[in-house]
DODO-161419 format. One record per residue (C-alpha): chain; x, y, z. Coordinates in steps of 0.5 Angstrom, whole numbers, plus 500, padded with zeros to 3 digits. Example, Ala and Ser with C-alpha at 12.3 -4.5 7.8 and 13.67 -1.06 7.14 Angstrom:
// DODO-161419
mol = A | px = 525 | py = 491 | pz = 516
mol = A | px = 527 | py = 498 | pz = 514
This chain:
// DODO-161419
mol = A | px = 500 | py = 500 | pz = 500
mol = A | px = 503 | py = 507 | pz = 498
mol = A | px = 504 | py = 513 | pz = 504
mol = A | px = 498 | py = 516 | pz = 500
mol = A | px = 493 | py = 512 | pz = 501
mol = A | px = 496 | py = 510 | pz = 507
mol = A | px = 496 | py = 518 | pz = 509
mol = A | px = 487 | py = 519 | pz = 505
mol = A | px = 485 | py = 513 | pz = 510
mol = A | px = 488 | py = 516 | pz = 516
mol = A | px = 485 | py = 523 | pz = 515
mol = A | px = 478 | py = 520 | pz = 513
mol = A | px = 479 | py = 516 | pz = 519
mol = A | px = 480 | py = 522 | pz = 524
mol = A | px = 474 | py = 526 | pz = 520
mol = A | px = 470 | py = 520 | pz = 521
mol = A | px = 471 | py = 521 | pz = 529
mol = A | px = 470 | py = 528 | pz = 529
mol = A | px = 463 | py = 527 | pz = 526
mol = A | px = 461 | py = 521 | pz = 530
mol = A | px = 464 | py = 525 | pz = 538
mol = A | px = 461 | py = 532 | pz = 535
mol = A | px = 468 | py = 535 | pz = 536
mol = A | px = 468 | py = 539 | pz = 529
mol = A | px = 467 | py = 547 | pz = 531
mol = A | px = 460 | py = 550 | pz = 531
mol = A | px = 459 | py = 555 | pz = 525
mol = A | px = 458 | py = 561 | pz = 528
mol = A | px = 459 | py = 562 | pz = 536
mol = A | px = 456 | py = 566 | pz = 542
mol = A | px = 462 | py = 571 | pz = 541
mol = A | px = 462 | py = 571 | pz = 534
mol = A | px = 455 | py = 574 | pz = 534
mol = A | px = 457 | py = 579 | pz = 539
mol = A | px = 463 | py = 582 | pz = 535
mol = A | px = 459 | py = 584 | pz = 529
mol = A | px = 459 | py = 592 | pz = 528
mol = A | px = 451 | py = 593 | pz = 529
mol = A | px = 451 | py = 589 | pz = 535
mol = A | px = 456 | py = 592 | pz = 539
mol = A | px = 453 | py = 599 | pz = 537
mol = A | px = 447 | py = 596 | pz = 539
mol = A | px = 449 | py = 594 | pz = 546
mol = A | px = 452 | py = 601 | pz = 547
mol = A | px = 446 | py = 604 | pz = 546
mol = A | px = 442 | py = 601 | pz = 551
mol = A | px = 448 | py = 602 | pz = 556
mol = A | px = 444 | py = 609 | pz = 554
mol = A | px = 438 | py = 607 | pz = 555
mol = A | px = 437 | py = 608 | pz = 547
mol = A | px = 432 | py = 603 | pz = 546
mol = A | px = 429 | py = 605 | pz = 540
mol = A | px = 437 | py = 605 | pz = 537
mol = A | px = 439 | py = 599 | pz = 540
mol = A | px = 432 | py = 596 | pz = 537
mol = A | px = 435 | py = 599 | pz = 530
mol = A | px = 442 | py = 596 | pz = 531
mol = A | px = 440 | py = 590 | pz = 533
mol = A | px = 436 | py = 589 | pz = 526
mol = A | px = 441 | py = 591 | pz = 522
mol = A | px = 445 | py = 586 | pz = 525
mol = A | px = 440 | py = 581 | pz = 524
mol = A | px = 439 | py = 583 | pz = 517
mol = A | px = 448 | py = 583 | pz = 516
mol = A | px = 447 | py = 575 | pz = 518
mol = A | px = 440 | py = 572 | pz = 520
mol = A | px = 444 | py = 567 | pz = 523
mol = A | px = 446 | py = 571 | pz = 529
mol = A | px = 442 | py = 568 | pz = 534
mol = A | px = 445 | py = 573 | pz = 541
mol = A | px = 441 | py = 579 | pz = 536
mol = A | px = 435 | py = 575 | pz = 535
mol = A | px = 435 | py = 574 | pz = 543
mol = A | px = 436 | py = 582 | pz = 544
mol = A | px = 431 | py = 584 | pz = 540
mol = A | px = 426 | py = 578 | pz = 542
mol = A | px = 427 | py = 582 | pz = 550
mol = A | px = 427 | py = 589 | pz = 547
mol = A | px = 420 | py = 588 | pz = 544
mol = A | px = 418 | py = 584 | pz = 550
mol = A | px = 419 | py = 590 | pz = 555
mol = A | px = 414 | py = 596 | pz = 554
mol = A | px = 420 | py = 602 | pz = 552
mol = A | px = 420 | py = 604 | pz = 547
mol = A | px = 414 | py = 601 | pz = 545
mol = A | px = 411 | py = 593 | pz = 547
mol = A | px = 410 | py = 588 | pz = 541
mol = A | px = 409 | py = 581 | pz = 544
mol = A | px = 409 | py = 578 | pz = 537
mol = A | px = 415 | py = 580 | pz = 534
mol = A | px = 418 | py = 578 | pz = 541
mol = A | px = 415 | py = 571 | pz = 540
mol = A | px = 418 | py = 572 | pz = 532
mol = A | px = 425 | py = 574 | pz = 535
mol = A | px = 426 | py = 568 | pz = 541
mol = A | px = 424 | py = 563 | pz = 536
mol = A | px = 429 | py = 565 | pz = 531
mol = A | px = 433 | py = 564 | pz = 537
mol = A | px = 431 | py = 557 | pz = 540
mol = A | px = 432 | py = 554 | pz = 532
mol = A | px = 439 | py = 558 | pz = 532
mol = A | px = 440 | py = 556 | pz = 538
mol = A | px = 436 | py = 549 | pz = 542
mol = A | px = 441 | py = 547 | pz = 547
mol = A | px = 442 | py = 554 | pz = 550
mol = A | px = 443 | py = 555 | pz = 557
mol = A | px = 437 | py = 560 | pz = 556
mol = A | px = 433 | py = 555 | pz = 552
mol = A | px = 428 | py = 554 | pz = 558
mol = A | px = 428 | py = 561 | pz = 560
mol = A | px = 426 | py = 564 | pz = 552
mol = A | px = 421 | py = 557 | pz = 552
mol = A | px = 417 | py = 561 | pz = 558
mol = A | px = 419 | py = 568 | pz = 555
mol = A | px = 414 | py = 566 | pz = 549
mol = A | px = 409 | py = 563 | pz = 553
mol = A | px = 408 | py = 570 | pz = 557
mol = A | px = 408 | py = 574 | pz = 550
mol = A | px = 403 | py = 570 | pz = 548
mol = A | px = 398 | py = 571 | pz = 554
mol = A | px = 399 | py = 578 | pz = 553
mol = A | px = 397 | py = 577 | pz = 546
mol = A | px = 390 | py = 573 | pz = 549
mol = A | px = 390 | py = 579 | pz = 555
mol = A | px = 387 | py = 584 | pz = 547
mol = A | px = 381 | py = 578 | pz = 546
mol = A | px = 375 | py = 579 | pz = 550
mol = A | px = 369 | py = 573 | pz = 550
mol = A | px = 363 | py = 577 | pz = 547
mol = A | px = 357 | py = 575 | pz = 549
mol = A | px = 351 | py = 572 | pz = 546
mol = A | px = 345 | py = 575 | pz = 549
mol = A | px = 341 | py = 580 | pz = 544
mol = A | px = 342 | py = 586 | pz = 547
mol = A | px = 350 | py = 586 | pz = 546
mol = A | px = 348 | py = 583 | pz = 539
mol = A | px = 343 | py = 588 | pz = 537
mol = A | px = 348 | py = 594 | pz = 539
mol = A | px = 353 | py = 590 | pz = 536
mol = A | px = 350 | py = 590 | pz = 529
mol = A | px = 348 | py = 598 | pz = 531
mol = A | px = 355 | py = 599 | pz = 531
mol = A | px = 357 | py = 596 | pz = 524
mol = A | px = 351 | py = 600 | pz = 521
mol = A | px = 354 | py = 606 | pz = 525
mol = A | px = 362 | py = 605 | pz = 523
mol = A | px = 360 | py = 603 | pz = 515
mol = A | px = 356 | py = 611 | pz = 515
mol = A | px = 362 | py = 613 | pz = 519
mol = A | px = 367 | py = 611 | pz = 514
mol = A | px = 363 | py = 614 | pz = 509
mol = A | px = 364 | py = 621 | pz = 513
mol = A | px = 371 | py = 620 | pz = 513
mol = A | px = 372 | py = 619 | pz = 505
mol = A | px = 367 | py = 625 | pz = 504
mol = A | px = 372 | py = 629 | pz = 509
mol = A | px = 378 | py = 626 | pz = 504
mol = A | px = 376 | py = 628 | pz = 498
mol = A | px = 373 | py = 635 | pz = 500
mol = A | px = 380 | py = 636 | pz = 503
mol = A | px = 384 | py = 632 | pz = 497
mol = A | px = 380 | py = 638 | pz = 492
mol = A | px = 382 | py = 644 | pz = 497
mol = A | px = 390 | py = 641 | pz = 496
mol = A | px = 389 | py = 640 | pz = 488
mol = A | px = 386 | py = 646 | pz = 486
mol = A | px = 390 | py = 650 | pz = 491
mol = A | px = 394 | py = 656 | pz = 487
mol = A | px = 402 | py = 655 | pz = 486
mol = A | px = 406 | py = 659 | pz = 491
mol = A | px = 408 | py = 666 | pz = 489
mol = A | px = 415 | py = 669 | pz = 491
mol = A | px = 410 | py = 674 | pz = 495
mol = A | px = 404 | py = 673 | pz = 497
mol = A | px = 397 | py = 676 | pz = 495
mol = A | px = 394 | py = 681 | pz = 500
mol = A | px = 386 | py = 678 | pz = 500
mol = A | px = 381 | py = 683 | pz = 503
mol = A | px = 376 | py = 679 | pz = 508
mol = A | px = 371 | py = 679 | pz = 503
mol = A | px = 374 | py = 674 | pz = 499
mol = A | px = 378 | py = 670 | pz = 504
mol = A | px = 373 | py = 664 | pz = 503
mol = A | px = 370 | py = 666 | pz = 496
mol = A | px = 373 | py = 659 | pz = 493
mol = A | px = 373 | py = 655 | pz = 499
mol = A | px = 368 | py = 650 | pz = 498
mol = A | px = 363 | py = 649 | pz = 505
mol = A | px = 365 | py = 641 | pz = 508
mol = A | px = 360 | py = 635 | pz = 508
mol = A | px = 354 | py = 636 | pz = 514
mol = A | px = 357 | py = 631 | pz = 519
mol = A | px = 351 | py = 626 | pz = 520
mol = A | px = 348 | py = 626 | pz = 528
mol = A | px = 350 | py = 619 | pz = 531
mol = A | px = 347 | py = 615 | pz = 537
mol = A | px = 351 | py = 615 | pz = 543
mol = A | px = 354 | py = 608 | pz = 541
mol = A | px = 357 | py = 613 | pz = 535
mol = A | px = 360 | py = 618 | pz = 539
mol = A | px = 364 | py = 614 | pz = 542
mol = A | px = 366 | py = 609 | pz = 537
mol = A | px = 374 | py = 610 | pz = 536
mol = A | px = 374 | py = 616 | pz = 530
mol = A | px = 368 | py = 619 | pz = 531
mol = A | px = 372 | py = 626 | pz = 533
mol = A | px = 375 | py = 625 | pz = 525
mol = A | px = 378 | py = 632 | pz = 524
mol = A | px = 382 | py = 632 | pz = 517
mol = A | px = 389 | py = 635 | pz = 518
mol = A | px = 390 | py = 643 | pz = 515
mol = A | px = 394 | py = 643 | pz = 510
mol = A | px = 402 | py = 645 | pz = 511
mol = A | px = 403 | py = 652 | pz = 511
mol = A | px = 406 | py = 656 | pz = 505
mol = A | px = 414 | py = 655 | pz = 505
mol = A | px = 415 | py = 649 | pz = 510
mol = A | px = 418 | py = 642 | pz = 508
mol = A | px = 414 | py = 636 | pz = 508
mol = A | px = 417 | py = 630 | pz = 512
mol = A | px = 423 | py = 627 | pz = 508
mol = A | px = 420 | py = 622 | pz = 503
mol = A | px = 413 | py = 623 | pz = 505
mol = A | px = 409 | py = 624 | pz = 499
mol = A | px = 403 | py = 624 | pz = 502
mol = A | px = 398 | py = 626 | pz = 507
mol = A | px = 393 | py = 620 | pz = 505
mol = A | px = 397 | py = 616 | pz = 501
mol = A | px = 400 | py = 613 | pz = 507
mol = A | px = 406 | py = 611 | pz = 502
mol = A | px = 413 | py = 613 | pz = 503
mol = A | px = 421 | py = 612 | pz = 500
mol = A | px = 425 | py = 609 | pz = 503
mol = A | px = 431 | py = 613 | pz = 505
mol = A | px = 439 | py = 612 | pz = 507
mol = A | px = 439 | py = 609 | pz = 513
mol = A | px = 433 | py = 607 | pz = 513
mol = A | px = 429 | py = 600 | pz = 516
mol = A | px = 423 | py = 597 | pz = 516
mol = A | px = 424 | py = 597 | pz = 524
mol = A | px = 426 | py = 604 | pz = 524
mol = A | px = 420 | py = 605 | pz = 519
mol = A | px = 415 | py = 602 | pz = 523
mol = A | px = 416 | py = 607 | pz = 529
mol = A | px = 417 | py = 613 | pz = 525
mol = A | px = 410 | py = 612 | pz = 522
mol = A | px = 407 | py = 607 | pz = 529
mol = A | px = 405 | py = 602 | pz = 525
mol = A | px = 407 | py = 594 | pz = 528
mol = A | px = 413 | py = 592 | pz = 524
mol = A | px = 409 | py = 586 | pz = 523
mol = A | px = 404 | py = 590 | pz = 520
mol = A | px = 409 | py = 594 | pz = 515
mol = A | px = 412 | py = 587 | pz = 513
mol = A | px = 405 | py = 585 | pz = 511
mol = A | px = 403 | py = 591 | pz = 507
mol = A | px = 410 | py = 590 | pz = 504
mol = A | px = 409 | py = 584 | pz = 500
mol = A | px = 415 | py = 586 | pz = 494
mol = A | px = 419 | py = 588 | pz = 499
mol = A | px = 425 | py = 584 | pz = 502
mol = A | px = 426 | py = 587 | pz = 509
mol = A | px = 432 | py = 586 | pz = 511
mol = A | px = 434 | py = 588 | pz = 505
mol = A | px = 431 | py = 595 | pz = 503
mol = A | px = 433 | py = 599 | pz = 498
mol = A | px = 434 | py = 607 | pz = 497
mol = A | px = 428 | py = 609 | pz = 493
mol = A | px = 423 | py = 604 | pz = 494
mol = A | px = 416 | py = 605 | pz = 496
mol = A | px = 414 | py = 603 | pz = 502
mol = A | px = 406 | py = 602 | pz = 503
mol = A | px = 403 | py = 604 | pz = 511
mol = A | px = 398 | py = 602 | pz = 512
């Protein structure tokens, strides 16, 4: 037998042990993790209190490599606390994540009750309805009352949409208008419709539309409009850091957003609010 064939069966021997005893070394490790750039920015920022910019960090280290279980796991405790603001289900996300990366942890068992407590506070929002007549009369009292309040809130938006359009373009110095004809082109808004008590007190019934920006100020950065919930996405920009800056769940955005890749969004795009 030659040496080589000799030396070929000795080193399959050896990788042979190495599979069956587990003695290889794990793809990516705790410390690993814990040195990508974004997650040391994100530590550093809730030494600060930074929640909000620890969450950013922690989501640009995960979107780098999804496979950064620590990442996972900081999130999954961001957003299962209640600054800057609680999301129970992308807690339950974020600690999955961790458990498929990670099953053997020493924190496995804790993160396992973590999602069971995030799940009861998700079950905390669904209330048991009752079956009796009146609950169901008031009910069906409500529907009627939501549908003719919906329709008040799209004969708002198309009374302002029409102020806004046939608005006159900015000149370099404003008009001087006489009272008299400061309302002259103003179109008068929609009666509002007079609502039982239920009515009042079903969420939007209050519904004022937003006054239009003052001649000269500048819109949000790449918010191009006031009703179109939709915005472009700017550098430096997330999903997550998207979803606070509307208060919309980052869940809800992802959704809403099904052409866009999240963890990998680009200058440019439009992102759909919903």
């Amino acid at each position: 037998m030659t040496f080589s064939a000799k030396f070929f069966r000795g080193a399959l021997a050896l990788l042979l042990c190495a599979l069956a005893t587990g003695c290889l070394p794990p793809s990516q490790s705790p410390l690993d993790d814990e040195k990508e750039p974004h997650f040391i920015e994100g530590k550093r920022a809730i030494n600060t209190m930074d929640y909000a910019g620890a969450i950013e960090e922690f989501e640009k280290a995960v979107e780098a490599n999804p496979r950064n279980a620590s990442a996972h796991f900081e999130l999954g405790w961001l957003y299962e606390k209640p600054y800057p603001e609680q999301d129970s289900a992308a807690a339950i996300y974020h600690y999955q994540q961790f458990l498929k990366l990670r099953p053997t942890a020493d924190t496995a068992e804790a993160v396992r009750q973590r999602i069971v407590n995030c799940k009861q506070d998700l079950a905390k929002g669904v209330l048991p309805v009752s079956s009796s007549p009146g609950v169901q009369h008031d009910l069906e009292q409500l529907m009627q009352d939501k549908k003719q309040l919906q329709t008040e809130v799209d004969q708002w938006r198309a009374w302002y949409k029409a102020q806004t359009t046939n608005r006159p373009a900015p000149q370099s110095s404003p008009p001087i208008i006489q009272p008299t004809q400061a309302v002259q082109h103003v179109e008068a808004p929609p009666t509002p419709v007079v609502r039982s008590n239920v009515v009042s007190q079903f969420p939007g019934a209050n519904y004022r539309p937003v006054p239009r920006p003052s001649p000269g100020t500048t819109p949000s950065p790449g918010l191009t409009s006031s009703f179109g919930r939709t915005y472009v996405a700017q550098s430096r920009d997330t999903m997550a850091s998207i979803s606070r800056k509307f208060n919309v769940k980052l869940d809800s955005l992802i959704v809403a957003n099904p052409g866009i890749d999240a963890r990998k969004l680009r200058v440019g795009q439009t992102v759909k609010i919903p």
